[in-house]
N, CA, C and O atoms as CSV, one atom per row, in Angstrom:
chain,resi,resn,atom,element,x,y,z
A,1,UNK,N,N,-28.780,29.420,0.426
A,1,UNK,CA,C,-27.820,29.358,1.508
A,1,UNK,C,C,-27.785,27.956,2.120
A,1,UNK,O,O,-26.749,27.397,2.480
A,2,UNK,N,N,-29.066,27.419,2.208
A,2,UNK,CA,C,-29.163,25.966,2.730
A,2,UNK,C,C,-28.145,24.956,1.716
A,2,UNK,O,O,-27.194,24.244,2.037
A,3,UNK,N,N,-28.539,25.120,0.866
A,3,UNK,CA,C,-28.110,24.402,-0.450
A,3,UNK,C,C,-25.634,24.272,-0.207
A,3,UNK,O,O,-24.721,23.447,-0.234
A,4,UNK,N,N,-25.919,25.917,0.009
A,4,UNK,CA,C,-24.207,26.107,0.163
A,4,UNK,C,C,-23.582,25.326,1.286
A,4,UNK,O,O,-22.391,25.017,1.274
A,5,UNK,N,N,-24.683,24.912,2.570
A,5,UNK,CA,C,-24.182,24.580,3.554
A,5,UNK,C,C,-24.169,22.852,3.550
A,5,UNK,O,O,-23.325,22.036,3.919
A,6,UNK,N,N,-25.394,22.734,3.009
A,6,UNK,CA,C,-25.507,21.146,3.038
A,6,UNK,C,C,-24.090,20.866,2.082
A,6,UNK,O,O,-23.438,19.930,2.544
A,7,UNK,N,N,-23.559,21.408,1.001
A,7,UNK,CA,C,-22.794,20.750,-0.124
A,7,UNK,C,C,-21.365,20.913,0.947
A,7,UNK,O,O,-20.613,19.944,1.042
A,8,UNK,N,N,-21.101,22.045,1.635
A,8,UNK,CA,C,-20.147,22.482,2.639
A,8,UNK,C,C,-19.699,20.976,3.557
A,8,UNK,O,O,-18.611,20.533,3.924
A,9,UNK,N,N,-20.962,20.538,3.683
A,9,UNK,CA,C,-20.427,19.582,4.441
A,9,UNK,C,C,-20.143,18.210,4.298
A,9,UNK,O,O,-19.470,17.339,4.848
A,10,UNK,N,N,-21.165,18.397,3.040
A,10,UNK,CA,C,-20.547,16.980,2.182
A,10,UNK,C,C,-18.925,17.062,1.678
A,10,UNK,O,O,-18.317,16.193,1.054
A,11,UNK,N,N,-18.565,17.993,2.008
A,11,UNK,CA,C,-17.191,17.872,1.442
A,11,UNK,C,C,-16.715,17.716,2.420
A,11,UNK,O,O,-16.061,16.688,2.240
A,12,UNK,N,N,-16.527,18.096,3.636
A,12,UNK,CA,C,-16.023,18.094,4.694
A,12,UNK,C,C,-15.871,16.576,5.148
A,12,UNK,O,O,-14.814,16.159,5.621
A,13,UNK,N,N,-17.152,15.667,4.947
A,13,UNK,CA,C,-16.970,14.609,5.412
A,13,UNK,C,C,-16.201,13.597,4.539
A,13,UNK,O,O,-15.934,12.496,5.019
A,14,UNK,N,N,-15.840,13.906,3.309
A,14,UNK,CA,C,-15.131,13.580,2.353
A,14,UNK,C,C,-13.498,13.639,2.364
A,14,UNK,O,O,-12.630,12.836,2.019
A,15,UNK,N,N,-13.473,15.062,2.963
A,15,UNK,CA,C,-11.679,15.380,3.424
A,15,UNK,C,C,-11.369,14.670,4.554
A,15,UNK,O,O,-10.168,14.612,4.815
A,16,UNK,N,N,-12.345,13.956,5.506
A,16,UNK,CA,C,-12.654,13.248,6.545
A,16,UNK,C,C,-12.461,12.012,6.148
A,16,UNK,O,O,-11.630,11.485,6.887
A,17,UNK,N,N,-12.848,11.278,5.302
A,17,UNK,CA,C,-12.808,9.952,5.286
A,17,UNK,C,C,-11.671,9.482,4.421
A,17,UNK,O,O,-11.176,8.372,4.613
A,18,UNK,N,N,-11.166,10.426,3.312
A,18,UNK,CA,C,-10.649,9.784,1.960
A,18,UNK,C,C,-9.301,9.347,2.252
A,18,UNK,O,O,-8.745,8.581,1.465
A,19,UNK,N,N,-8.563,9.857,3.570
A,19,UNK,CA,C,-7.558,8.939,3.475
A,19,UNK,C,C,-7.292,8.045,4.096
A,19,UNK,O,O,-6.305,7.377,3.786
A,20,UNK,N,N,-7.963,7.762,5.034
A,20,UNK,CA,C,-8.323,6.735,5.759
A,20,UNK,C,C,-8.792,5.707,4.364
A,20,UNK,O,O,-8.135,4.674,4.236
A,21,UNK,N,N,-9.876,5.976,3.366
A,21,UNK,CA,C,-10.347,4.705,2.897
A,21,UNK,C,C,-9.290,4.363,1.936
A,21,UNK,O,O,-9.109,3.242,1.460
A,22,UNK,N,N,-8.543,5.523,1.666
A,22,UNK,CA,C,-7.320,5.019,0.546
A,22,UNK,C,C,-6.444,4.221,0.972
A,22,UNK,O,O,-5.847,3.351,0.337
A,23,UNK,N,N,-6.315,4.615,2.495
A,23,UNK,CA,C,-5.418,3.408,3.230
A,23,UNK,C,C,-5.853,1.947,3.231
A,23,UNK,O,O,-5.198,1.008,2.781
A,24,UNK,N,N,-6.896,1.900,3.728
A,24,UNK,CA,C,-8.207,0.826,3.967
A,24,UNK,C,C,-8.138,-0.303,2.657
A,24,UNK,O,O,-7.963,-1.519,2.731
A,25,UNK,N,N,-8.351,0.602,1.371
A,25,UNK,CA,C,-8.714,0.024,0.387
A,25,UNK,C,C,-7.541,-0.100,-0.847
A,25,UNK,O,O,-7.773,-0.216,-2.050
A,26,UNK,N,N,-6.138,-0.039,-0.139
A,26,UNK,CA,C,-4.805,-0.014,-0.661
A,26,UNK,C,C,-4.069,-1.039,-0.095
A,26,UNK,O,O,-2.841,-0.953,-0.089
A,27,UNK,N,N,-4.697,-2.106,0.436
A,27,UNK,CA,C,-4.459,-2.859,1.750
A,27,UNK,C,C,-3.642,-2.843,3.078
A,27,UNK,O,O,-3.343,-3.848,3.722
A,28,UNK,N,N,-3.346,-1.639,3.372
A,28,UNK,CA,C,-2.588,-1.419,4.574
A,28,UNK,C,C,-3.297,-1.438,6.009
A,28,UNK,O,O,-2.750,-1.234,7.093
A,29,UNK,N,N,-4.969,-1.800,5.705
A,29,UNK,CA,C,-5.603,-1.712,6.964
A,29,UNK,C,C,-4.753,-1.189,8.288
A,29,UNK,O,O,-4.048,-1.793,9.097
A,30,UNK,N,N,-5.147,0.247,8.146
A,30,UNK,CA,C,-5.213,1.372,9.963
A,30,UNK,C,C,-5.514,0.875,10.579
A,30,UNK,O,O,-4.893,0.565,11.595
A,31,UNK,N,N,-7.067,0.404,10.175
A,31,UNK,CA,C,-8.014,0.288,11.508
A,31,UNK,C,C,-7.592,-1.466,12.301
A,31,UNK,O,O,-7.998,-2.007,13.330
A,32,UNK,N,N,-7.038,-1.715,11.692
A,32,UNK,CA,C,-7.015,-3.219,12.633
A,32,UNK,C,C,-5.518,-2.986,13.456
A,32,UNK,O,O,-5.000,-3.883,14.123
A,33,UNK,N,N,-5.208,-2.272,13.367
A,33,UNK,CA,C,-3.623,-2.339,14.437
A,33,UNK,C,C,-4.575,-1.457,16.235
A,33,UNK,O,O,-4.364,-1.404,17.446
A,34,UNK,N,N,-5.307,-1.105,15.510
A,34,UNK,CA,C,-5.624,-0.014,17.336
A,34,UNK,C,C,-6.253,-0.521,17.957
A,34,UNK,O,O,-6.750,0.209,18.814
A,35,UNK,N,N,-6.675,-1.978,18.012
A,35,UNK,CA,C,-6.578,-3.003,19.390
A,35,UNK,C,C,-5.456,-3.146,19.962
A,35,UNK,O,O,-5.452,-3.358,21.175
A,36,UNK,N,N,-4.608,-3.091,19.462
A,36,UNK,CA,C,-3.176,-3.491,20.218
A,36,UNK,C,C,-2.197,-2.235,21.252
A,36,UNK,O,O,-2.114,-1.014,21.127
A,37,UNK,N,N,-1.570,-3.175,22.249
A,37,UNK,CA,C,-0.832,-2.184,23.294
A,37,UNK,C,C,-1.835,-1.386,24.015
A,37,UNK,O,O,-3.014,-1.144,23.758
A,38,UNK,N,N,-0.858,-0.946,25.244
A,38,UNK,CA,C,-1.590,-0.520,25.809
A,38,UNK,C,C,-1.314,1.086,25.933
A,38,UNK,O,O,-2.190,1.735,26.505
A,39,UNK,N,N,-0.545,1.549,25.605
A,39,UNK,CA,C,-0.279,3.094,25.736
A,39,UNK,C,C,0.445,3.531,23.967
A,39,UNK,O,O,0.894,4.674,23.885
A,40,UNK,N,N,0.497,2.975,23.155
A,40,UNK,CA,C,1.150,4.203,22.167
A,40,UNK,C,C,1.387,2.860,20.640
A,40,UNK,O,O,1.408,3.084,19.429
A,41,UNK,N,N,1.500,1.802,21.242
A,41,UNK,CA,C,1.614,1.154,19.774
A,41,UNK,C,C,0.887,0.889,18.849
A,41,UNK,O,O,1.244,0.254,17.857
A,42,UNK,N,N,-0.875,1.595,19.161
A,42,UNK,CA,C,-1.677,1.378,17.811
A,42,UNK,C,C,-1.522,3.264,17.161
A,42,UNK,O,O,-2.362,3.548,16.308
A,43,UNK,N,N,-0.929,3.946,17.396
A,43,UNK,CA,C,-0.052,5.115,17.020
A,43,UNK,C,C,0.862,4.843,16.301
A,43,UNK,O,O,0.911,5.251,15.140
A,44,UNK,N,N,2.016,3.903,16.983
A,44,UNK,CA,C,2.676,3.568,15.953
A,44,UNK,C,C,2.906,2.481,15.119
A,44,UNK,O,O,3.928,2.287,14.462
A,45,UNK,N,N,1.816,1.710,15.175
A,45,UNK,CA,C,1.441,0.943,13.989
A,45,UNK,C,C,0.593,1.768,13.063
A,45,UNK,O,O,0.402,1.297,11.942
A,46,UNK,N,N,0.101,2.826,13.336
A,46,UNK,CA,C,-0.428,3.492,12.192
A,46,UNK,C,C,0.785,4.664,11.515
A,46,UNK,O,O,0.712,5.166,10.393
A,47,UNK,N,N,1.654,4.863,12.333
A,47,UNK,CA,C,2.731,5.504,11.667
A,47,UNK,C,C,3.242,5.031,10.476
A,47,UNK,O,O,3.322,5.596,9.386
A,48,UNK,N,N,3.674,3.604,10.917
A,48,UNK,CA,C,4.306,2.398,10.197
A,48,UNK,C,C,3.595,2.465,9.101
A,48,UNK,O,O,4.051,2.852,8.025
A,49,UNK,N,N,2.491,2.115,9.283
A,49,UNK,CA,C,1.405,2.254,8.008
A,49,UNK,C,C,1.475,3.509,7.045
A,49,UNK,O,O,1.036,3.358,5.905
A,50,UNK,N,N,2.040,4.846,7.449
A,50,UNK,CA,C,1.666,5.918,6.713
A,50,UNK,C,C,3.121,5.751,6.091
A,50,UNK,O,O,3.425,5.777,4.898
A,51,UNK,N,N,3.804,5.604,7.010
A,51,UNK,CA,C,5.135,5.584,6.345
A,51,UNK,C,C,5.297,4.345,4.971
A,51,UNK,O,O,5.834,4.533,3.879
A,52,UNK,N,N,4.835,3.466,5.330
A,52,UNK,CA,C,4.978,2.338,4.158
A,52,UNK,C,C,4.088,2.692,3.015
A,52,UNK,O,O,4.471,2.323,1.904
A,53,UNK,N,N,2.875,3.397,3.109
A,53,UNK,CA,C,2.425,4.017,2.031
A,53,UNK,C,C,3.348,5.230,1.683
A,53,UNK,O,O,3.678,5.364,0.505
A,54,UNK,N,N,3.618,5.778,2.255
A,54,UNK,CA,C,4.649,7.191,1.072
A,54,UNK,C,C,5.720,6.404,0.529
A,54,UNK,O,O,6.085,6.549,-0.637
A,55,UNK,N,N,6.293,5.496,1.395
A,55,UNK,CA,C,7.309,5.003,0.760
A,55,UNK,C,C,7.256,4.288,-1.014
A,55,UNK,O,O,7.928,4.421,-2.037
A,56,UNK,N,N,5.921,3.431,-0.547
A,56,UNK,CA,C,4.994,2.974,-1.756
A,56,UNK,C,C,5.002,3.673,-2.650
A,56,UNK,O,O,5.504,3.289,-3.707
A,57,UNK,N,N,4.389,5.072,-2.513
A,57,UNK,CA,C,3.925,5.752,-3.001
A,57,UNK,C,C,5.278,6.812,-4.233
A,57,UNK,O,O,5.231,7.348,-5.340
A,58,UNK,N,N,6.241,6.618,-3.208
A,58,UNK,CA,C,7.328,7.356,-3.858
A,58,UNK,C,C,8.404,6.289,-5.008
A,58,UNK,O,O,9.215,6.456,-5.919
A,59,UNK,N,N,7.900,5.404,-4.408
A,59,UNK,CA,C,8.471,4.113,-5.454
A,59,UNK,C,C,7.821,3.979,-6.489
A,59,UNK,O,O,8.491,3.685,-7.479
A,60,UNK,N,N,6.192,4.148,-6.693
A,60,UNK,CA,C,6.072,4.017,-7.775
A,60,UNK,C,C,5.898,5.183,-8.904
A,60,UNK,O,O,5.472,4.929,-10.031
A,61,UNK,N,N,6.161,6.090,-8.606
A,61,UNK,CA,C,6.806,7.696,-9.384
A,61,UNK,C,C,7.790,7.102,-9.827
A,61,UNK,O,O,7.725,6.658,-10.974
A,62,UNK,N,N,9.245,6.885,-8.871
A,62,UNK,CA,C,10.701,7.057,-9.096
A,62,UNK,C,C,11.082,5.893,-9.370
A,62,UNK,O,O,12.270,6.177,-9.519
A,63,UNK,N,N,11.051,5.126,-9.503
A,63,UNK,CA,C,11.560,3.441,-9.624
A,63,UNK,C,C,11.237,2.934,-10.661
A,63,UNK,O,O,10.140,2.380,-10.605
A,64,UNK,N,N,11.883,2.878,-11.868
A,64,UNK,CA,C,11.141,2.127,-12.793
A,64,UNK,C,C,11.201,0.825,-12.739
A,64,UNK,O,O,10.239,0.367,-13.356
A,65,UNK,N,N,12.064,-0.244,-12.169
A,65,UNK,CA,C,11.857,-1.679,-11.834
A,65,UNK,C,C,10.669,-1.731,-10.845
A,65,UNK,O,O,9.870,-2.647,-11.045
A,66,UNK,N,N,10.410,-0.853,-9.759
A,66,UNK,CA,C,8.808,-1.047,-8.921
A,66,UNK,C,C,7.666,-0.843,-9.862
A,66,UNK,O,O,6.597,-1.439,-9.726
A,67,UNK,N,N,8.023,0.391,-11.245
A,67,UNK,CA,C,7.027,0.325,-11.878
A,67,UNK,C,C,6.756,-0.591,-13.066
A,67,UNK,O,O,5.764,-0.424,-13.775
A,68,UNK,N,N,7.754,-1.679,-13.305
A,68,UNK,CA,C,8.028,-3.019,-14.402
A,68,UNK,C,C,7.087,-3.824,-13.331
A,68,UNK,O,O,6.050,-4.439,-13.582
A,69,UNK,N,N,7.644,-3.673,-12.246
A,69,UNK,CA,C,7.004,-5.175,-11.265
A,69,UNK,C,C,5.640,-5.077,-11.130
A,69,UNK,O,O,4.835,-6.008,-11.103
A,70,UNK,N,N,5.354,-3.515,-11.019
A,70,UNK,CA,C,4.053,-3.434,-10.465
A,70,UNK,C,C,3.061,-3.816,-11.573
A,70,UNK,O,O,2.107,-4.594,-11.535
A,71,UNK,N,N,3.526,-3.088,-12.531
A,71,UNK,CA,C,2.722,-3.299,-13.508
A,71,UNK,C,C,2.353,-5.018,-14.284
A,71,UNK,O,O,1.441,-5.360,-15.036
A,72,UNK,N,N,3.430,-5.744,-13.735
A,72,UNK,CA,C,3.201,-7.302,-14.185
A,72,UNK,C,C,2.179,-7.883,-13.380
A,72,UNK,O,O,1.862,-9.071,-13.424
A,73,UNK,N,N,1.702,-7.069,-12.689
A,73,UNK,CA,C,0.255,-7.868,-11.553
A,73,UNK,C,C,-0.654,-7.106,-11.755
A,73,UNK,O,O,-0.461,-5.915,-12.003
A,74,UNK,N,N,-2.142,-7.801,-11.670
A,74,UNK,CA,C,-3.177,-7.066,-11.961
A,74,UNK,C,C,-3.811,-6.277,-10.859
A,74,UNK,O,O,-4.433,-5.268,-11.190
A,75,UNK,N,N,-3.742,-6.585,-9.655
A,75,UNK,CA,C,-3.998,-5.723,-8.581
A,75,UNK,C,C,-2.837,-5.402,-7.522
A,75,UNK,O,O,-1.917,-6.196,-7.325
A,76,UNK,N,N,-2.957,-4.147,-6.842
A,76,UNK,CA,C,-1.839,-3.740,-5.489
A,76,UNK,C,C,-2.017,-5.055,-4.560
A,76,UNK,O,O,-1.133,-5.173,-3.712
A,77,UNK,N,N,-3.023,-6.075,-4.578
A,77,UNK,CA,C,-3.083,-6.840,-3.110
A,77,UNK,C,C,-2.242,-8.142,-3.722
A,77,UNK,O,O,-1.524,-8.768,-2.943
A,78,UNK,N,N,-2.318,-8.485,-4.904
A,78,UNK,CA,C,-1.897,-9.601,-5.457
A,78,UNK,C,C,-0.285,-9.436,-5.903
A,78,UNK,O,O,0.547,-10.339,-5.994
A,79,UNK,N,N,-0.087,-7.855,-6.177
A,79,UNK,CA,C,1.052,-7.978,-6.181
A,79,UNK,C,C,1.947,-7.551,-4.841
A,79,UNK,O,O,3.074,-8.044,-4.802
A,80,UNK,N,N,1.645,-6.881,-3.991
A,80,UNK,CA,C,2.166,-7.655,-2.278
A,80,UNK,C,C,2.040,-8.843,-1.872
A,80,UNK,O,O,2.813,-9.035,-0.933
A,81,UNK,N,N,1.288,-9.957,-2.187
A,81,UNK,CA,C,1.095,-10.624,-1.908
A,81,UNK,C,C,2.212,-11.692,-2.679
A,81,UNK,O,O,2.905,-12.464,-2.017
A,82,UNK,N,N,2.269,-11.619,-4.071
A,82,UNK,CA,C,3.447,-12.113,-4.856
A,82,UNK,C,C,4.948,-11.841,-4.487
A,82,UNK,O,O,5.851,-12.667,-4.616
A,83,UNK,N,N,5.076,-10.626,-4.032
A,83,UNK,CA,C,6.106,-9.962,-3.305
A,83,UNK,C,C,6.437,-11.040,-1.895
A,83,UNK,O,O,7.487,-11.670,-1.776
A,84,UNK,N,N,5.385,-11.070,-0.980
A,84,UNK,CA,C,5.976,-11.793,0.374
A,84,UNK,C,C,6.068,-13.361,0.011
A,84,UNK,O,O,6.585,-14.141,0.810
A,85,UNK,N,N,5.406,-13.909,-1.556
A,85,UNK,CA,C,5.794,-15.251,-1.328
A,85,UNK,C,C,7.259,-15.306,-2.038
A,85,UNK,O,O,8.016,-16.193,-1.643
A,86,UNK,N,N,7.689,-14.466,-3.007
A,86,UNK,CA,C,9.012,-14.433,-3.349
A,86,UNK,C,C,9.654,-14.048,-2.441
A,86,UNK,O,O,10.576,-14.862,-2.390
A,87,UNK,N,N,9.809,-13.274,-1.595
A,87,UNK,CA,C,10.686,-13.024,-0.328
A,87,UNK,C,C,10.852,-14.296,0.825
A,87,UNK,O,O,11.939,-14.485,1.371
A,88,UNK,N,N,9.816,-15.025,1.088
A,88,UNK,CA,C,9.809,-16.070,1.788
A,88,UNK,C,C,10.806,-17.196,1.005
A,88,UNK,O,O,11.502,-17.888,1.749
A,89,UNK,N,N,10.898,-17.387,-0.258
A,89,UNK,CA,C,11.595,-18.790,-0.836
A,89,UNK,C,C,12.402,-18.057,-1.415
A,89,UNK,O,O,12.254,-18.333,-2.606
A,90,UNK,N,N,13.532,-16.927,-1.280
A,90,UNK,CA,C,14.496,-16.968,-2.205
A,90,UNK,C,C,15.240,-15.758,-1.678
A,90,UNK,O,O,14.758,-14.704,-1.263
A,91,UNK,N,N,16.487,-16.112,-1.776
A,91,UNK,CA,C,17.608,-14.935,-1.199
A,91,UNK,C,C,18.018,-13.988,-2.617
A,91,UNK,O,O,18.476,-14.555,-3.610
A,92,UNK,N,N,17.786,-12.405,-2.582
A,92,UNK,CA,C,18.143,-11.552,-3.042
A,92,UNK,C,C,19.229,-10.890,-2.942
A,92,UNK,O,O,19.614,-10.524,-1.832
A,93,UNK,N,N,19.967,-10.595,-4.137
A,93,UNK,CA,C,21.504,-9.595,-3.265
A,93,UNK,C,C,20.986,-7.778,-3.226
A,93,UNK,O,O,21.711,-7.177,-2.433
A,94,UNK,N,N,20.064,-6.968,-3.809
A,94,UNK,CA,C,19.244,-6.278,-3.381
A,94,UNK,C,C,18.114,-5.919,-3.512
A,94,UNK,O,O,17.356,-6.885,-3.425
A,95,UNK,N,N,17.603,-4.988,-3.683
A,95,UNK,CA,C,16.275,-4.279,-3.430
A,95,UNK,C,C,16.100,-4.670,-5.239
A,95,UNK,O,O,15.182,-5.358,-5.686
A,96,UNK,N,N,17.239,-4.030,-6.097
A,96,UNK,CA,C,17.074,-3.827,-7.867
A,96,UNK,C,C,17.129,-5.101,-8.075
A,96,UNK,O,O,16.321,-5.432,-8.942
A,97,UNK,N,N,17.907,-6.206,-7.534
A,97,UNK,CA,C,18.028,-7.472,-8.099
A,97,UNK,C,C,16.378,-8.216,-7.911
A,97,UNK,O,O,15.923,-8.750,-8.923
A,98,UNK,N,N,15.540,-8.236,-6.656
A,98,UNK,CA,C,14.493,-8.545,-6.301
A,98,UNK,C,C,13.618,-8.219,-7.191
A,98,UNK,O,O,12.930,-9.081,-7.737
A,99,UNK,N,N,13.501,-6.782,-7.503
A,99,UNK,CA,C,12.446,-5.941,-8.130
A,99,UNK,C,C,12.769,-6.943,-9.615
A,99,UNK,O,O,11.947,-7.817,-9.889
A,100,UNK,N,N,14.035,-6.740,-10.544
A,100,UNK,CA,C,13.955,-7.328,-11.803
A,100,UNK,C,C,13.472,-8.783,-11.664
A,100,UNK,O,O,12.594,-9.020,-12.493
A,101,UNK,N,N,13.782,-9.873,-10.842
A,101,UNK,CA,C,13.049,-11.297,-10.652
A,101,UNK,C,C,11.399,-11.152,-10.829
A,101,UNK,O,O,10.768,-11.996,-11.465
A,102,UNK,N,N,10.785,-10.042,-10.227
A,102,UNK,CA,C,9.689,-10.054,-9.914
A,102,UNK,C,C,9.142,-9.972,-11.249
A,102,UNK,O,O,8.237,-10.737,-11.582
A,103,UNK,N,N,9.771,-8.820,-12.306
A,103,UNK,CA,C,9.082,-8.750,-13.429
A,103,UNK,C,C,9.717,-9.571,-14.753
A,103,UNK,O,O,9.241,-9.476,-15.885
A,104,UNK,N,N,10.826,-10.357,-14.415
A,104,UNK,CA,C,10.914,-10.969,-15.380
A,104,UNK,C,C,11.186,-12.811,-15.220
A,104,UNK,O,O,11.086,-13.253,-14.075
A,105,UNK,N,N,11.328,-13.240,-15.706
A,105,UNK,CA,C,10.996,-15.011,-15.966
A,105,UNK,C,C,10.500,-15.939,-14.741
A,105,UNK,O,O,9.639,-16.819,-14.748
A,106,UNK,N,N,11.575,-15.315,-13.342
A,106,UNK,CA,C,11.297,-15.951,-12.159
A,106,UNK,C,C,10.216,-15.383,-11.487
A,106,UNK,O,O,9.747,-15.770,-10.417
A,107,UNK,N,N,9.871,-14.516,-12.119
A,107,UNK,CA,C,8.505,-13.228,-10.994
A,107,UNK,C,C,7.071,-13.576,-11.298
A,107,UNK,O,O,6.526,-14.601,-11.707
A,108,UNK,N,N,6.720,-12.591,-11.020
A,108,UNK,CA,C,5.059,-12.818,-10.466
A,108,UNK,C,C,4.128,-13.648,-11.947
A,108,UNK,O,O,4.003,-13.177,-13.078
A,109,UNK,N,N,3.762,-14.561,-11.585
A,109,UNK,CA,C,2.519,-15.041,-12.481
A,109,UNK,C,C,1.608,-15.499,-11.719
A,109,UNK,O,O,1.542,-16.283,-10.773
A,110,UNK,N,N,0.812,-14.759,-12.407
A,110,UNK,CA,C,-0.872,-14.643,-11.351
A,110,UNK,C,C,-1.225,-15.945,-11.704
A,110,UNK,O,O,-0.663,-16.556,-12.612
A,111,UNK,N,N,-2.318,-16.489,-10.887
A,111,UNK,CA,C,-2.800,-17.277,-11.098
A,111,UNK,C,C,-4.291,-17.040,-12.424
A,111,UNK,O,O,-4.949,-16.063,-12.783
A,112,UNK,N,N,-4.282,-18.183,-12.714
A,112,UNK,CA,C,-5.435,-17.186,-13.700
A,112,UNK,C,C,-5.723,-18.120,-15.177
A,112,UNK,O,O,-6.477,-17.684,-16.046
């Protein structure tokens, strides 16, 4: 019975932590927005955050240019990160035109 309870709660602290660290370790860092404001905006900077992960998340199921782009980078941080320096130097006419640059001639090359 000891045995059922100790494992009981190892799981528990597991359903407890795992999406928080998926956030954490997907680079959307939660935990650094809830210094900020004083009544409700580290709430909704973590909204923001959940929302930009499903959104993420549903893009790379349904999108096959998010899943061309994504796949041309070797990690999620390097390829956000490739993402905001192409967005900073270059005007897109949309979302599909952006995504194909990224994975083909003008897009992401890692350093390496």
């Amino acid at each position: 019975m000891y045995n059922i309870l100790l494992t009981a709660r190892e799981h528990v602290g597991k359903l407890k932590t795992r999406p928080y660290n998926v956030l954490k370790n997907r680079g959307y860092n939660p935990g650094h927005n809830f210094g900020h404001g004083k009544e409700h905006a580290a709430e909704i900077f973590f909204l923001l955050n959940l929302i930009a992960f499903q959104f993420h998340t549903i893009l790379a199921y349904c999108d096959i240019d998010f899943q061309k782009a994504r796949a041309s980078c070797s990690t999620r941080v390097a390829f956000f990160e490739a993402m905001r320096f192409c967005l900073r130097y270059a005007y897109h006419d949309s979302w599909q035109a952006f995504l194909i640059f990224l994975y083909t001639d003008g897009g992401l090359v890692e350093p390496g």
